[in-house]
N, CA, C and O of each residue as an XYZ file, in Angstrom:
552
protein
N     -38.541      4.208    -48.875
C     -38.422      3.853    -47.476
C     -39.680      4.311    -46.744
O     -40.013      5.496    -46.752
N     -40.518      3.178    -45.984
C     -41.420      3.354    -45.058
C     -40.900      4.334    -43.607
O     -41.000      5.554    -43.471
N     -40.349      3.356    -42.668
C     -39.910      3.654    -41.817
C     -38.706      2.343    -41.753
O     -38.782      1.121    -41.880
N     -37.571      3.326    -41.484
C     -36.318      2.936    -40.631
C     -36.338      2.596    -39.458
O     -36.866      3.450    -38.745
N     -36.020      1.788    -38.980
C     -36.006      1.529    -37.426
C     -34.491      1.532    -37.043
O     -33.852      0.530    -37.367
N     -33.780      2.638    -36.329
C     -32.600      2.064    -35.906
C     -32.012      2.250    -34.353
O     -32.106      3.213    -33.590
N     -31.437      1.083    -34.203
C     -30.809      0.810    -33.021
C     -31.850      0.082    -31.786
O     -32.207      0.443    -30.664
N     -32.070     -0.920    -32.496
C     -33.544     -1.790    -32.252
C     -33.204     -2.546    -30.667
O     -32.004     -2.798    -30.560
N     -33.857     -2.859    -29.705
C     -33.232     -3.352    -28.679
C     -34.894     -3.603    -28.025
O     -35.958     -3.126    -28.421
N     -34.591     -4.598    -26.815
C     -35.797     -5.129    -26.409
C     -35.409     -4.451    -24.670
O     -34.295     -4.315    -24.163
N     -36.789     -4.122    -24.068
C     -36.292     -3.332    -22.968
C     -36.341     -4.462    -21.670
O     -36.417     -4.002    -20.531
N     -36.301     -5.800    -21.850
C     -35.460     -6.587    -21.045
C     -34.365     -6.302    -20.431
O     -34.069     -6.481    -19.250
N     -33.554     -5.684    -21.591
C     -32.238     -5.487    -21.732
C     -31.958     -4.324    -20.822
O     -31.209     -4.384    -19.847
N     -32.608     -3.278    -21.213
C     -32.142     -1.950    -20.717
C     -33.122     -1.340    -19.684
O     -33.331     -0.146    -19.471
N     -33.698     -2.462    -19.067
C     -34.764     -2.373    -17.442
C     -34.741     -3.681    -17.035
O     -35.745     -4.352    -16.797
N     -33.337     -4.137    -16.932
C     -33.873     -5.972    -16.299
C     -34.134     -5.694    -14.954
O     -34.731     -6.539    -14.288
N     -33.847     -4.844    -14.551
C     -34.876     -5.074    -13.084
C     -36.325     -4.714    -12.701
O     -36.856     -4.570    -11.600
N     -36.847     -4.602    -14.101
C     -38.653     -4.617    -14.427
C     -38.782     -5.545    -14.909
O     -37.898     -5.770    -15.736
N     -39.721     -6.504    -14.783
C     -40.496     -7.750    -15.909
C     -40.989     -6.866    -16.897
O     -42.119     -6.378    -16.848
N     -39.833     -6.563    -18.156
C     -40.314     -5.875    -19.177
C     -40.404     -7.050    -20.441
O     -40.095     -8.215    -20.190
N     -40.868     -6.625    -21.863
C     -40.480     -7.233    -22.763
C     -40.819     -6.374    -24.000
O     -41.553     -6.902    -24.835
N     -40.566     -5.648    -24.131
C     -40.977     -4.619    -25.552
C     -39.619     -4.349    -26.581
O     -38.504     -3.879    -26.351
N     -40.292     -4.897    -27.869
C     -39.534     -4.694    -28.555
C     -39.813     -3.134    -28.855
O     -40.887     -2.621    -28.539
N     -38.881     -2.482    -29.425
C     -38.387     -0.905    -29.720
C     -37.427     -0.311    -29.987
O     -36.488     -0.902    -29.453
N     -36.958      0.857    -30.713
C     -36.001      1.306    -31.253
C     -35.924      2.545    -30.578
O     -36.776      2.996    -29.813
N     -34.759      3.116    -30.935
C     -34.020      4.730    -30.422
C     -34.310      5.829    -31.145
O     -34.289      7.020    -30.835
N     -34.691      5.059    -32.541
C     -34.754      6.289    -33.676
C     -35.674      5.811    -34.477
O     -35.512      4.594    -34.569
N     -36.625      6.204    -35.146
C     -37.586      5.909    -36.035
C     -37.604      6.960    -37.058
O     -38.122      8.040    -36.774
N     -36.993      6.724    -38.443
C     -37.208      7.641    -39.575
C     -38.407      7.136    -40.677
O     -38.222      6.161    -41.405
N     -39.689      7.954    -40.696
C     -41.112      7.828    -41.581
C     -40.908      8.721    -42.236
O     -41.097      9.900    -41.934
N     -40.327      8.131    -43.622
C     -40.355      9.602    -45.000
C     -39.256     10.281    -44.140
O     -38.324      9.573    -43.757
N     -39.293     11.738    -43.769
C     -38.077     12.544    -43.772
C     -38.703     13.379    -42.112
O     -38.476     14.517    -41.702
N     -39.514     12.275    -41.494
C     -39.612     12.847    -40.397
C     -38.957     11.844    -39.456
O     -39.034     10.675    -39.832
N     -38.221     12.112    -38.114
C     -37.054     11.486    -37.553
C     -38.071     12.115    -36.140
O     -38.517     13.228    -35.859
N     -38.138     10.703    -35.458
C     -38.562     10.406    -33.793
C     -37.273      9.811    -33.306
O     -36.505      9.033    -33.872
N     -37.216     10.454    -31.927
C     -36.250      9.477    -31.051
C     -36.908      9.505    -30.032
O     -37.645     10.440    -29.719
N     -36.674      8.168    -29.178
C     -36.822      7.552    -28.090
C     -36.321      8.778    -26.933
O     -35.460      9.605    -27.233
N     -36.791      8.760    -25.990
C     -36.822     10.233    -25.115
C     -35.339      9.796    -24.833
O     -35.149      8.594    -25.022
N     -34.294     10.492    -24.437
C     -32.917     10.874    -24.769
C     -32.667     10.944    -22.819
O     -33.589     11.598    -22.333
N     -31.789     10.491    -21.865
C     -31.629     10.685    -20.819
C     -30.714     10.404    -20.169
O     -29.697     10.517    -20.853
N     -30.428      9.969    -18.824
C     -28.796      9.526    -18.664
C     -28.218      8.725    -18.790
O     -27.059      8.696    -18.375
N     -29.133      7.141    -19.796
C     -28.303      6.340    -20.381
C     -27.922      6.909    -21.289
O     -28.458      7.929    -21.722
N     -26.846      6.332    -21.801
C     -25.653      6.268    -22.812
C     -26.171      5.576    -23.750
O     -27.102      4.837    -23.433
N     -25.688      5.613    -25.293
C     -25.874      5.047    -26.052
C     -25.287      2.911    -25.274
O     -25.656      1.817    -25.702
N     -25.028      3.003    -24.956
C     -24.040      1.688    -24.517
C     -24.973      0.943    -23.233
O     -24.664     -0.160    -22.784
N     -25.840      1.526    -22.867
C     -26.950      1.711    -21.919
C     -26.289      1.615    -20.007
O     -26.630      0.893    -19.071
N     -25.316      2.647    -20.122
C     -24.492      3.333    -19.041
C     -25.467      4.475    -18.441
O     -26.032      5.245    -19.217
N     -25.682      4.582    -16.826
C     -26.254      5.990    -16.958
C     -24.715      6.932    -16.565
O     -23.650      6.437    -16.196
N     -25.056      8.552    -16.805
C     -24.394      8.943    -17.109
C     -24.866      9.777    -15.995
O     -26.048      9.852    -15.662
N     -23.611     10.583    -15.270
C     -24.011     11.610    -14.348
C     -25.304     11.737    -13.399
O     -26.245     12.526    -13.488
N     -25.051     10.675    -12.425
C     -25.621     10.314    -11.329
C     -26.139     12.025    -10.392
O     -25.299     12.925    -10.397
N     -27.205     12.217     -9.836
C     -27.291     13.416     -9.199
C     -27.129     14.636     -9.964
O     -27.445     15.525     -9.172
N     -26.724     15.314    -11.371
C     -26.467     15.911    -11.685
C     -27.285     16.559    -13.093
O     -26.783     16.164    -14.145
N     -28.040     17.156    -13.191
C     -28.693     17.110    -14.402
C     -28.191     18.130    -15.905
O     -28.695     18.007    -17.021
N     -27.182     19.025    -15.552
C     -26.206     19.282    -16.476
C     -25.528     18.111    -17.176
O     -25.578     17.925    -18.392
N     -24.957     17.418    -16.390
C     -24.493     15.930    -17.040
C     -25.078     14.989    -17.785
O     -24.524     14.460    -18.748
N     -26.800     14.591    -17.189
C     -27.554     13.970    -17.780
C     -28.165     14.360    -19.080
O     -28.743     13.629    -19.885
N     -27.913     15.774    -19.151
C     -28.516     16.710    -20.005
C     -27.272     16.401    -21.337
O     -27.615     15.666    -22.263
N     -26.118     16.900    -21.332
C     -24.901     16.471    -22.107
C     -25.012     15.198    -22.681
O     -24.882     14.927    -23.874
N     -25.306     14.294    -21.590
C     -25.146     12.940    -22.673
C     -26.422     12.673    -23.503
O     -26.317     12.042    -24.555
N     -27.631     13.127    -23.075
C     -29.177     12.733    -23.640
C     -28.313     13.483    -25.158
O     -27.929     12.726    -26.049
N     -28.097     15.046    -25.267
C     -27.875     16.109    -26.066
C     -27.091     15.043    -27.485
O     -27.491     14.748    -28.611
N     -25.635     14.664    -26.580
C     -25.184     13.733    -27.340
C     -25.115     12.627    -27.878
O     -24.206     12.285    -28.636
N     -26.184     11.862    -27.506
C     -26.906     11.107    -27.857
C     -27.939     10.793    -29.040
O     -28.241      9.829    -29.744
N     -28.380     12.351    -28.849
C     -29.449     12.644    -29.891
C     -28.704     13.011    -30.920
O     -28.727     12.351    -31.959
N     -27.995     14.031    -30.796
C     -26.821     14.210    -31.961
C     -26.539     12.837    -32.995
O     -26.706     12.846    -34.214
N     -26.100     11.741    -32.223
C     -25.407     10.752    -32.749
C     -26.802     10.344    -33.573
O     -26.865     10.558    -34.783
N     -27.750      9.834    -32.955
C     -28.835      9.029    -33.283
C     -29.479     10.019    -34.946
O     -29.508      9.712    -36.138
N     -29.789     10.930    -34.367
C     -30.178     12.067    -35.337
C     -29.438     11.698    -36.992
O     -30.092     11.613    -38.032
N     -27.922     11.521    -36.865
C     -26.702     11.283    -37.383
C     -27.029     10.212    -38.670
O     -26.888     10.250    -39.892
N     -27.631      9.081    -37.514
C     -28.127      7.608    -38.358
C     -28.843      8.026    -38.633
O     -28.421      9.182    -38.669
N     -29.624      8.058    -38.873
C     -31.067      8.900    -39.197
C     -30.975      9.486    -40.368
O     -31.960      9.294    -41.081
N     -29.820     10.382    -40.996
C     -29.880     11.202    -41.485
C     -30.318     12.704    -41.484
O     -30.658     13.585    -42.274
N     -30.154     12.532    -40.392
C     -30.734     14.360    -39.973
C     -29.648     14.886    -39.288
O     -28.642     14.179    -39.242
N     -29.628     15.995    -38.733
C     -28.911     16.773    -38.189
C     -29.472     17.474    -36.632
O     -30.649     17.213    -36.382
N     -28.934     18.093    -35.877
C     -29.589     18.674    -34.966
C     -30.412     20.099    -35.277
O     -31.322     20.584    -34.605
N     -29.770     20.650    -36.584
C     -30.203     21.525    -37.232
C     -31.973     21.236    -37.625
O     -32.799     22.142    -37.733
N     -32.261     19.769    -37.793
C     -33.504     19.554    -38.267
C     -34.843     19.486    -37.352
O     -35.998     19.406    -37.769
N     -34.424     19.537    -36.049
C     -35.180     19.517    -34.864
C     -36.060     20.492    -35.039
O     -35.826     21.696    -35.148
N     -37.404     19.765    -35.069
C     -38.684     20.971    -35.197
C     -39.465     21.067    -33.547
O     -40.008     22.152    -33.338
N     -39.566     19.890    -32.242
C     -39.721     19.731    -31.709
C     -39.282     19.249    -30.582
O     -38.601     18.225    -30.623
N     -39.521     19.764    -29.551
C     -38.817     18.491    -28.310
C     -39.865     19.103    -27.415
O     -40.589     20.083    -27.584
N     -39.715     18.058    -26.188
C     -40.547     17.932    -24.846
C     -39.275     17.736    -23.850
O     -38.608     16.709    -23.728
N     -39.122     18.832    -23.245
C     -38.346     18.216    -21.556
C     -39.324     17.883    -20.547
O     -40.284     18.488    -20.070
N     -38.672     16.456    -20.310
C     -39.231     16.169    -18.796
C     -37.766     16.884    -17.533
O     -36.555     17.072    -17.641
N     -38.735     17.062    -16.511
C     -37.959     17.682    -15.208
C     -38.538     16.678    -14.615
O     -39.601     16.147    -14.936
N     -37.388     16.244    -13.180
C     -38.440     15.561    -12.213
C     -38.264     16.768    -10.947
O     -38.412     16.354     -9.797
N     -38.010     17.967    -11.108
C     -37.467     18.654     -9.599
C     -37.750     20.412    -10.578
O     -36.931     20.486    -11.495
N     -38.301     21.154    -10.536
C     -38.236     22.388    -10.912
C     -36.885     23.172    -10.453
O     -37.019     24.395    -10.489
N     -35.928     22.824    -10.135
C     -35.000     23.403     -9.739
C     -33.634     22.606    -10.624
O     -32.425     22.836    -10.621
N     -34.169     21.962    -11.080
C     -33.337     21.061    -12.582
C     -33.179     22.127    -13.425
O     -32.074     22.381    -13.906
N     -34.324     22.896    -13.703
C     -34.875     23.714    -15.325
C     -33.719     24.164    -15.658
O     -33.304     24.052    -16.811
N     -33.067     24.709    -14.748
C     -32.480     26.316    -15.104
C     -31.031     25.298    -15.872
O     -30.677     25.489    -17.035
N     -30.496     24.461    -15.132
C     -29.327     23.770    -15.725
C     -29.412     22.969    -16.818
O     -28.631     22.763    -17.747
N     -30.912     22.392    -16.449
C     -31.351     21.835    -18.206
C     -31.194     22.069    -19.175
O     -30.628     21.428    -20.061
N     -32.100     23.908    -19.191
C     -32.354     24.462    -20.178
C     -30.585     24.982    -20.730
O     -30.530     25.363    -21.899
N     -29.852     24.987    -20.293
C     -28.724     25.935    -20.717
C     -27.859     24.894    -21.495
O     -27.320     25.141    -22.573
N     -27.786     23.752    -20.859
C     -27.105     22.606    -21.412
C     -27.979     22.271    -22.944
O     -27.187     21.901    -23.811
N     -29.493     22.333    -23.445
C     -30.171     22.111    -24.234
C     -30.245     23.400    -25.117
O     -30.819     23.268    -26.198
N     -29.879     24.287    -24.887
C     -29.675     25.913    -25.449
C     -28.200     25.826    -26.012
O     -27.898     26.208    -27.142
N     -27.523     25.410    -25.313
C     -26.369     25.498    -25.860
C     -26.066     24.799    -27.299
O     -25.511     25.361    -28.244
N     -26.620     23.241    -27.268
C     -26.945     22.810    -28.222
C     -28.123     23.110    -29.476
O     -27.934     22.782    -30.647
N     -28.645     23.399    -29.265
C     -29.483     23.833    -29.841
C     -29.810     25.148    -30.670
O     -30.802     25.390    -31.358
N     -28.338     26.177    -30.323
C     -28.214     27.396    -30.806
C     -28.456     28.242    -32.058
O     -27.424     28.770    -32.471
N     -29.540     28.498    -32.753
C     -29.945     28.861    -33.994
C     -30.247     27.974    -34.377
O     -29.757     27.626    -35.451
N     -31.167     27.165    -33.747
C     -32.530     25.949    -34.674
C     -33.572     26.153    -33.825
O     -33.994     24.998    -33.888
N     -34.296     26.669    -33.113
C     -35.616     27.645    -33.055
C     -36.394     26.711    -32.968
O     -37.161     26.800    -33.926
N     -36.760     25.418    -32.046
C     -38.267     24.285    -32.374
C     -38.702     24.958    -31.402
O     -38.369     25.921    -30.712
N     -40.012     23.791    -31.567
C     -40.439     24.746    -30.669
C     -40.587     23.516    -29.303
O     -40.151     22.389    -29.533
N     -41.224     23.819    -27.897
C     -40.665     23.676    -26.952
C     -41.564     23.494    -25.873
O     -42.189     24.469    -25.454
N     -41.753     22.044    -25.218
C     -42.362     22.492    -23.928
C     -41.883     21.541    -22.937
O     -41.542     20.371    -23.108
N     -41.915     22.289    -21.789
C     -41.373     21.621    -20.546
C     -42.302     21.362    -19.390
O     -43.052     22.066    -18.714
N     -41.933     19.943    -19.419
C     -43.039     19.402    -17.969
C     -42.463     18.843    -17.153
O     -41.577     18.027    -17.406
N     -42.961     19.263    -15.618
C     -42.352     18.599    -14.307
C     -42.954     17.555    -13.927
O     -44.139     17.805    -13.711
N     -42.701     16.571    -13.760
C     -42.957     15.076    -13.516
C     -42.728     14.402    -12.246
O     -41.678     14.890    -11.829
N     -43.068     13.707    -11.567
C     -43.097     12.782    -10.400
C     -41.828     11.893    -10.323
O     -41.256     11.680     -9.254
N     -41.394     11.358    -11.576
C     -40.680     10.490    -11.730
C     -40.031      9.547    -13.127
O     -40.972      9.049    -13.744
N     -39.172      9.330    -13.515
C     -38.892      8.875    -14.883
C     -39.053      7.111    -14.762
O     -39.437      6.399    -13.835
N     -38.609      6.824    -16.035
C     -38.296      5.368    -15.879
C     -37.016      4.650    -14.973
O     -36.795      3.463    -14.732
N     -36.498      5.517    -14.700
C     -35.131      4.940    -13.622
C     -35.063      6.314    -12.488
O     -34.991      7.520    -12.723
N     -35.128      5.479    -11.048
C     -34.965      7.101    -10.431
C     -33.692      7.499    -10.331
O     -33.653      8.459     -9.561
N     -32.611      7.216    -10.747
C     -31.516      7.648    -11.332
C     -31.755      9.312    -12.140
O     -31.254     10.369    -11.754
N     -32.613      9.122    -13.266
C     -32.844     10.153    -14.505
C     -33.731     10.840    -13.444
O     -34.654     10.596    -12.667
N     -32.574     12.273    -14.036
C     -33.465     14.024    -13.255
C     -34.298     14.649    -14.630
O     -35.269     15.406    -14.622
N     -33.386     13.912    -16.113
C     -34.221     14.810    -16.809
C     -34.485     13.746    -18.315
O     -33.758     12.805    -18.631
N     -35.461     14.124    -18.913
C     -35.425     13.375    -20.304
C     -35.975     14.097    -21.267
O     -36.793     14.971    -20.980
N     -35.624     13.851    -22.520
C     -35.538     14.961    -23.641
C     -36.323     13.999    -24.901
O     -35.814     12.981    -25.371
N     -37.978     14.698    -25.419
C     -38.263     13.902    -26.487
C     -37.902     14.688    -27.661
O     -37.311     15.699    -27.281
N     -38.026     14.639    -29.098
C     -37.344     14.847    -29.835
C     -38.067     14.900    -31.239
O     -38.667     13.827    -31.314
N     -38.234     15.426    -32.064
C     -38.954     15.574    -33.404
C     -37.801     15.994    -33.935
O     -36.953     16.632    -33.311
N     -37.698     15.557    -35.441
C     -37.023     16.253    -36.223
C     -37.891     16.283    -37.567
O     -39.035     15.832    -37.625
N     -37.121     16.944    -38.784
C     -38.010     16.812    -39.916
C     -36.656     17.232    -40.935
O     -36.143     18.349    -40.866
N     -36.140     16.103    -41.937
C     -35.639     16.149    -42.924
C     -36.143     17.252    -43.765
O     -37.284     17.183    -44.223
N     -35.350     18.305    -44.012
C     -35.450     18.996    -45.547
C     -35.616     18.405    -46.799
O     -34.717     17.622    -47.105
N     -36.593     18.574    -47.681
C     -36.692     17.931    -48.968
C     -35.793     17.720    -49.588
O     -35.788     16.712    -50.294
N     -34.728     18.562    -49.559
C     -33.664     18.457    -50.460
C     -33.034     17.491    -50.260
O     -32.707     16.741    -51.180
N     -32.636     17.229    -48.703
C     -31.702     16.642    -48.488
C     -32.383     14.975    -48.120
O     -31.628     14.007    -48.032
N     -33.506     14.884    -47.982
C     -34.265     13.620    -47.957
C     -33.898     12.484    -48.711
O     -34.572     11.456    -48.648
């Protein structure tokens, strides 16, 4: 296996109120390293999730990635990396606890940036994502 592409979708779909057209996926597995698409308050179902609230937005990105991770073949356990976006420094603190919680004894490593604005001004926060398959389990 090159790369996996899963959960393939064109962003017509999931920004029709942009003149978009890009084809792209949620999850990209190359060999036993696992990318996801930055994780936020859409839903897998492309629902946003917890309007105003970034504990909420944070939960579903979390569970999201979980799932995706899932197809993939990885685990959350395999996460070597992530990037939080903030759009408000006063997000962090609820971010981080909702992303800690999950994340509890898998140690990536970590950086957080405050931003102007996401792709929907809906989203307070978005979560990018590295993972890396264990050999064994590859």
């Amino acid at each position: 296996m090159s790369h996996l592409r899963i959960r393939k979708f064109n962003t017509r779909d999931a920004y029709p109120e942009q003149q978009l057209d890009n084809d792209v996926c949620m999850a990209v597995r190359a060999g036993n390293t696992v990318y996801l698409r930055g994780q936020t308050a859409m839903d897998l179902d492309g629902k946003i999730v917890g309007i105003g609230d970034a504990a909420a937005q944070t939960e579903n990105a979390m569970k999201c990635a979980k799932i995706l991770l899932e197809e993939a073949g990885a685990t959350l356990q395999d996460i070597v990396k992530i990037t939080i976006y903030i759009t408000d420094r006063a997000y962090r603190e609820a971010v981080y606890r909702v992303v800690g919680k999950w994340l509890k004894g898998v140690f990536p490593v970590s950086t957080g940036i405050i931003v102007q604005g996401l792709a929907k001004p809906e989203y307070l926060m978005e979560i990018d994502i590295i993972a890396e398959i264990p050999a064994d389990r590859g």
